[in-house]
N, C-alpha and C positions, 0 to 999 in steps of 0.2 A: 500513587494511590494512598491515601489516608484511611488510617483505620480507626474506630472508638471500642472502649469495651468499657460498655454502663456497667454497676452494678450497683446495688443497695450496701453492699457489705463485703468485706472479703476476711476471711478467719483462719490465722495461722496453724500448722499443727504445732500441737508444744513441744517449745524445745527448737525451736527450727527460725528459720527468719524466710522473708519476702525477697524472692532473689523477678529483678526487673530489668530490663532489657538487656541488650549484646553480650553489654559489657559485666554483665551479671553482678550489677549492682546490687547491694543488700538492705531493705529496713527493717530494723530493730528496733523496737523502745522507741517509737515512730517522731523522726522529728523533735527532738529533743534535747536539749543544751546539757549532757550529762557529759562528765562528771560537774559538780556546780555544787559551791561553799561558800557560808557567811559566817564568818567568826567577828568578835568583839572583843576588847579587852574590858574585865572583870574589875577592876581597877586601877586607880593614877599610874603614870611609872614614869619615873624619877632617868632623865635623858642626860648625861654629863655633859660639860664641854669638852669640841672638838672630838667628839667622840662618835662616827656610826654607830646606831645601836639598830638591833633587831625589835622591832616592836613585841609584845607579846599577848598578840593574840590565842586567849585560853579559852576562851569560852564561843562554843558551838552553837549558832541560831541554828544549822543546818549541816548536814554533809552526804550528798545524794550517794555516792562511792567511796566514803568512810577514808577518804583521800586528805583529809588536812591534819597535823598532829599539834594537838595543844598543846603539846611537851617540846616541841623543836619549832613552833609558830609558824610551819609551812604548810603550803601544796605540794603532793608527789603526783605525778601523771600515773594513772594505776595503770596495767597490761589494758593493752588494746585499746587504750584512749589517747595516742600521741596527734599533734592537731595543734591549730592555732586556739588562743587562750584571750579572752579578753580579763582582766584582773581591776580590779578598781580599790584605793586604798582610801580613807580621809581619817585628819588626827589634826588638833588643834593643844596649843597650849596655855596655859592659866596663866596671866599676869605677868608674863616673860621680862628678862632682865631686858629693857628697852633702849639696849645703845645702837646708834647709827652704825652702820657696818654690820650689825648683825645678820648673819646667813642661815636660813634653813632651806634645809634639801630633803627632798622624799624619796626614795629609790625600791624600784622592784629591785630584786635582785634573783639569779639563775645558776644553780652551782656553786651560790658564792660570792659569784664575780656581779659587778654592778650590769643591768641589762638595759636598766630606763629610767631617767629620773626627773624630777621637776625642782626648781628652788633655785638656789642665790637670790634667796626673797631678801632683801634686806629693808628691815623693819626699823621704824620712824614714828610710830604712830606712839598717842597719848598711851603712859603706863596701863590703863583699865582694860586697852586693849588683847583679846586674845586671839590670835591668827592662827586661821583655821585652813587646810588645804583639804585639797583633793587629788588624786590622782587618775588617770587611767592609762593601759597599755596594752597592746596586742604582742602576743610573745609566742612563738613557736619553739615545740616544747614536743620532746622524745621521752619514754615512757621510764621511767624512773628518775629525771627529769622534777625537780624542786623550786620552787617559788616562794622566799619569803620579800618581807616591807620591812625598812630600816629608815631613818631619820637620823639626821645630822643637823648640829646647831654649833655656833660659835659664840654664842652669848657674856663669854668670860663667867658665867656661873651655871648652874646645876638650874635645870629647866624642870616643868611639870609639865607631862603630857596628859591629857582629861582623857579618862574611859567615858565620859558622855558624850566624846564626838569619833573614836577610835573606831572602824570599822574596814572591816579588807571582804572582799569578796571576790569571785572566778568564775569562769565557766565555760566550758570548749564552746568554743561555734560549731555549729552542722553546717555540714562540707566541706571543711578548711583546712 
């Protein structure tokens, strides 16, 4: 037997959430990619050779759960948001020392430890050239749980990374 139940509206009491069938499912905040952050970085910054560096994004477009810190350039999963994470990073460099061999890598990173990354670009192109990436990655992710973006290059000199194209952003998927 199939059942429907129409309604025009249905209105929580406050404070409470929608609990829905058996298995007493819950909606809150209905359908909604939260926690979810865009930071940017504020100006150049200066990436050594052979060097990981943490990028440092400072500056806040956004932060739904007050979850990313400008001061340490990550995501923390805040209480009761642990879940898969989609994160998306891009950063480009100015006028790079343009020897053959040269390597950049992008990396999310999780605790620390490298979790995903892209690169061993190795760049060839006309010096005017600036090479720009992107990133993306799905990362599963427990509640105090951090997320920053690092960059690595082998250029044999001191690189510029552009705050006009530096951008990271995140944000749980619903249901996952």
């Amino acid at each position: 037997m199939v059942s429907q139940l129409k309604v025009n509206e249905i209105i929580k009491q406050s404070g409470s959430s929608i609990t829905i069938g058996e298995a007493g499912d819950t909606v809150s905040g209905p359908f909604t990619n939260k926690p979810a952050f865009f930071a940017k970085l504020s100006g150049n910054q200066s990436i050594s050779h052979d060097t990981t560096t943490i990028v440092a994004f400072d500056t806040e477009v956004f932060d739904t759960n007050s979850a990313f810190d400008t001061s340490n350039y990550r995501f923390t999963v805040p209480t009761n948001y642990a879940g898969k994470y989609i994160f998306t990073a891009k950063a480009g460099y100015s006028n790079p020392n343009n020897g053959t061999g040269t390597r950049y890598q992008f990396s999310f990173f999780k605790n620390g430890s490298m979790e995903d990354f892209i690169g061993d670009w190795s760049q060839a192109q006309h010096a005017s050239a600036d090479p720009t990436f992107g990133h993306t990655a799905c990362i599963d992710l427990s509640v105090g749980d951090y997320v920053d973006f690092r960059v690595y290059q082998n250029s044999n000199a001191t690189e510029t990374l552009q705050s006009a194209w530096a951008r990271f952003f995140g944000y749980k998927l619903i249901g996952a």
